[in-house]
N, C-alpha and C positions, 0 to 999 in steps of 0.2 A: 417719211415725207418724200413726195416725188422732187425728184433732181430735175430741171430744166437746162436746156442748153440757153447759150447767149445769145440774145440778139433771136426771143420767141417768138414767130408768128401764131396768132390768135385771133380771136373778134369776139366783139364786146356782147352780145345778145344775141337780140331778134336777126331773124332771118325771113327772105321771101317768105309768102303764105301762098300755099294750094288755093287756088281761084273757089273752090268745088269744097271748102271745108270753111274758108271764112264769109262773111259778106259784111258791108255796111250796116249801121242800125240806123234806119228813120227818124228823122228828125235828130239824130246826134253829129256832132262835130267828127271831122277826120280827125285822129285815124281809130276811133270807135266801132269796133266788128263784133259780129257775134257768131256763133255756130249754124251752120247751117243743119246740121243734125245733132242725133240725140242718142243715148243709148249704147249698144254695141258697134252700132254703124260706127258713131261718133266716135270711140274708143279704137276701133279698128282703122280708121282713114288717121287719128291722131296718131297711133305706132307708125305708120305709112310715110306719113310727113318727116317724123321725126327719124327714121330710117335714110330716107333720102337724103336727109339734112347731115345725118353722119358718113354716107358715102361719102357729100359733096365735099366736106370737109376733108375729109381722109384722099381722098382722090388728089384736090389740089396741094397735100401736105402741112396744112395748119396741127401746129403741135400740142394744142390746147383746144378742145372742141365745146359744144355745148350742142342742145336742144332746137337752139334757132325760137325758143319761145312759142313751141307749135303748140303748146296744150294750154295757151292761155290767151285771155280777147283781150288783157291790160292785167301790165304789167306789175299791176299794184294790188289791184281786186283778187287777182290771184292766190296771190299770201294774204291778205286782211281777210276774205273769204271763210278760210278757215280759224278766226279768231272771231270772239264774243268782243260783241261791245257795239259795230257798226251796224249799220243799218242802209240797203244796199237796196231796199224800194223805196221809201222816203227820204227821197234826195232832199239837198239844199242847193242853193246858187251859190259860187261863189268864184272870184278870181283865181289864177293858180299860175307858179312859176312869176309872178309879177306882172302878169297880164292884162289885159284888158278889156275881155270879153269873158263874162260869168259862164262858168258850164253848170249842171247840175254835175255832184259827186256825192258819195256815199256819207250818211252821216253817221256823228261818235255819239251814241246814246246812252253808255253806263261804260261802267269798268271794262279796259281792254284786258284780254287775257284769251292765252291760246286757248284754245278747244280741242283741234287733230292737228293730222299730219298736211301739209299743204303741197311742198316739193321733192318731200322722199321719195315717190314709189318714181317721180319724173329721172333723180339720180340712179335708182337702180336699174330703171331700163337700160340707159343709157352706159353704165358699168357692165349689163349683161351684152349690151352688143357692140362693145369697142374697147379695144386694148388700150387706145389712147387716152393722154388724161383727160380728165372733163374739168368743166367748170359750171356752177351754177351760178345764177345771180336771183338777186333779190331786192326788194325794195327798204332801204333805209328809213330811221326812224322821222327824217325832217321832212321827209318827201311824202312819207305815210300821213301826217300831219298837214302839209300844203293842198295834200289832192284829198281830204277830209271834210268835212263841215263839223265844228264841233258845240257840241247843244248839251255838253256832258262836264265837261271838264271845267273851261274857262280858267286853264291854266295850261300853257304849252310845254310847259317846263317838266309838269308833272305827267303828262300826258307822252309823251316824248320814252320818259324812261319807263312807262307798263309798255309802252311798245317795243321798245329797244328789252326789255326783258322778255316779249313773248317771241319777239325777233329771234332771241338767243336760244329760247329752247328750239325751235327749229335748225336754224345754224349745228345746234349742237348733233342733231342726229341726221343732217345733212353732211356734218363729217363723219358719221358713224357706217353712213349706207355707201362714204365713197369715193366723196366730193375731194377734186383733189385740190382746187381752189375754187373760194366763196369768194362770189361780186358784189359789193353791197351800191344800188343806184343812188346816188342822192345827187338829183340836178336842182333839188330846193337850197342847198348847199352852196352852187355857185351863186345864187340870186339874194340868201338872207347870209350876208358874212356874221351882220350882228346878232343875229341866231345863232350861228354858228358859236362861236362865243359866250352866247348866254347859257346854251343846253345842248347845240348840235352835237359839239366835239364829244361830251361827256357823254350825250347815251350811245353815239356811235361806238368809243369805246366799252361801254355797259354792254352792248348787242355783239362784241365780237370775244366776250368772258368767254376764257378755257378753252378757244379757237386754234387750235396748234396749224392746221394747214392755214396757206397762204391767202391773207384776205385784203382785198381792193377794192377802192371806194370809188365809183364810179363818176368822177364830176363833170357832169352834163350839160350841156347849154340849149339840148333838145334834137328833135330828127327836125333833117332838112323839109322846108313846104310845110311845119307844121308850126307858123308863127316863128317871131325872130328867134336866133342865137344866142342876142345879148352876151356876145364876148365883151363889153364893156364892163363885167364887173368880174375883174383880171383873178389872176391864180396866187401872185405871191403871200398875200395877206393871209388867203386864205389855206394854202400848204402850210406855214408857219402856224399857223393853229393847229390841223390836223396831225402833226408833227409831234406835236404833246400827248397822242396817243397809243396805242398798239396796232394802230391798220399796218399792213405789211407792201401799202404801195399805192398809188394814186393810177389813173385811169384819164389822162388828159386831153383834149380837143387840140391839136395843134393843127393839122391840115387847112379847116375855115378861118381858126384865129389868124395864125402867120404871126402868131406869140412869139418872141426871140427865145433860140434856145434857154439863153443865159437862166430865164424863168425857172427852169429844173433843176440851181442851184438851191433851191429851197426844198429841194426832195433828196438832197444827200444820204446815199446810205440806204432809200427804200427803193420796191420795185416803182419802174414807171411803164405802165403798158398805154406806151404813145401813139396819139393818133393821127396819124399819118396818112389817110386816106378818107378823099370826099365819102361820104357813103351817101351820098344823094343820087338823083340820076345824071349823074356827068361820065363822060371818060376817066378810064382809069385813069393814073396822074404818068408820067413818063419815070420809066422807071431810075433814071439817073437821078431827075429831081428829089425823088424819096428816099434814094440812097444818101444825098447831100445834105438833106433835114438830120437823117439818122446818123450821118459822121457829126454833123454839126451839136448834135445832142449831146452824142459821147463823147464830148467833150466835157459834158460836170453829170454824166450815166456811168455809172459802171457795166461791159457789157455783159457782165451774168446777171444788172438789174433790169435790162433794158427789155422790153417784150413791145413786138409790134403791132398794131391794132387799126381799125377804122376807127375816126371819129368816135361813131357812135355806131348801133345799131344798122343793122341793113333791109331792116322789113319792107323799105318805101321802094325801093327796086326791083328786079325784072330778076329772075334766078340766073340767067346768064350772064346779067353784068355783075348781080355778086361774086358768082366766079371769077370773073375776070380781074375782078379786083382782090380777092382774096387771093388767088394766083401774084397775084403782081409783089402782094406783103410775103410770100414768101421766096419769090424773086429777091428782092432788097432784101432777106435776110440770107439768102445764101452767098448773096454777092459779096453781104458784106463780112461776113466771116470767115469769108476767103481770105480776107484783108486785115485778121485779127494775129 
């Protein structure tokens, strides 16, 4: 298993997208993109992105990289794509995240159950061209379920764990091809606690079976400009569940919340890759100030648990202020381990 240092800078997914490889889809909601080509082009402009995306990384010194999500138009359809069951031209309408406006999303039509491979061959490109660790993510079993229509099941419960089981065999050969930590997204997570409770905790556990490298639960309250945050449905309740399982660390929004530290006494013991920077389009944040969340933290973090991160995601910005802000989390982590 890869050894980390303290006090890791990282970022949690998406990255900028090439103007020239994505676009809007008509008549869909932001931030809904599709490919602008197809084929070899397509396959060739996706190594391209995702080349650049590993320079960008390595250049400004993030110690944990990823993909930047260039090979995919959603985050979610991605992985479910490659499983039996859904149905991804007969859409349904439906709410998602606790929202208020119906999208159409893919519907659950018979038995889930893997089929191929989804984000192996994305792991081992990215093994063949960076020393650095990587990290993949992927979408959770509560969140695969919220962004669904289900016409199949009429039971969540049950529905939940063939996912979390078809989750796992992927996971399992995503650590096989490389993966040095797995992210699992689950922002339906922050939204249904009493989900969470009834079926979340258990298939998220079910989905991370015989997982030996480091794996993180990604809890989301969404990208900025894309509908609220809803930081009103808090962390502690919901860490004290997650708690009762084998995830190896939580993934938290502190930058928009302005969540009090003290909250990550509920995360004793596991990783916390905190988020500490807008990832919206704002200025980076000054770099004192994120030094002062990050002492304030390590106060109930331990710093070989501590990993620092954006918010969320950085797809919705400009490539050079992702720079500058991924620049800046590894600022605050050199500063601060000067001071360890």
């Amino acid at each position: 298993m890869t050894d980390f240092a303290p006090i890791m800078p990282t970022t949690v997914g998406s990255y900028p997208r090439p103007a020239t490889l994505f676009e809007p889809v008509p008549g869909e909601r932001a931030p809904v993109v599709r490919f602008t080509m197809d084929g070899d082009a397509l396959r060739e402009a996706q190594d391209k992105a995702v080349l650049d995306v590993i320079r960008d990384q390595e250049e400004v010194g993030l110690e944990l990289i990823g993909d930047g999500e260039q090979r995919r138009t959603n985050f979610i359809n991605h992985i479910l794509a490659s499983w039996d069951g859904f149905d991804f031209v007969n859409r349904n309408s439906r709410t998602i995240r606790r929202g208020t406006e119906p999208r159409l999303v893919p519907t659950v039509v018979g038995k889930v159950t893997r089929r191929e491979q989804a984000a192996v061959e994305d792991v081992k490109f990215l093994k063949a061209h960076s020393s650095t660790p990587i990290k993949v993510d992927v979408p959770g079993p509560m969140t695969s379920i919220d962004t669904t229509f289900d016409a199949a099941y009429g039971n969540e419960a049950e529905l939940s764990m063939d996912i979390a089981i078809a989750l796992n065999a992927e996971l399992r050969e995503l650590q096989e091809a490389g993966a040095d930590v797995i992210q699992i997204d689950e922002p339906a997570m922050t939204r249904w606690h009493e989900k969470v409770a009834d079926y979340g905790a258990q298939a998220l556990d079910r989905a991370i079976e015989g997982i030996t490298v480091p794996t993180i639960v990604h809890l989301c309250y969404g990208y900025p400009g894309f509908g609220g945050q809803q930081h009103e449905y808090t962390y502690p309740e919901l860490l004290d569940m997650l708690m009762g399982t084998r995830i190896s660390g939580f993934s938290v929004e502190f930058a928009r919340s302005a969540y009090p530290s003290e909250v990550l006494r509920h995360a004793e013991g596991r990783i916390v890759m905190l988020g500490c920077i807008h990832p919206g389009d704002t200025p980076p944040e000054p770099v004192a100030d994120v030094v002062e969340l990050t002492k304030q933290v390590l106060e109930y973090v331990a710093p070989e648990n501590l990993w620092l991160a954006p918010d969320c995601g950085l797809m919705t910005i400009s490539r050079d202020l992702a720079l500058a802000k991924t620049e800046l989390l590894v600022s605050v982590a050199n500063e601060i381990r000067a001071t360890l």
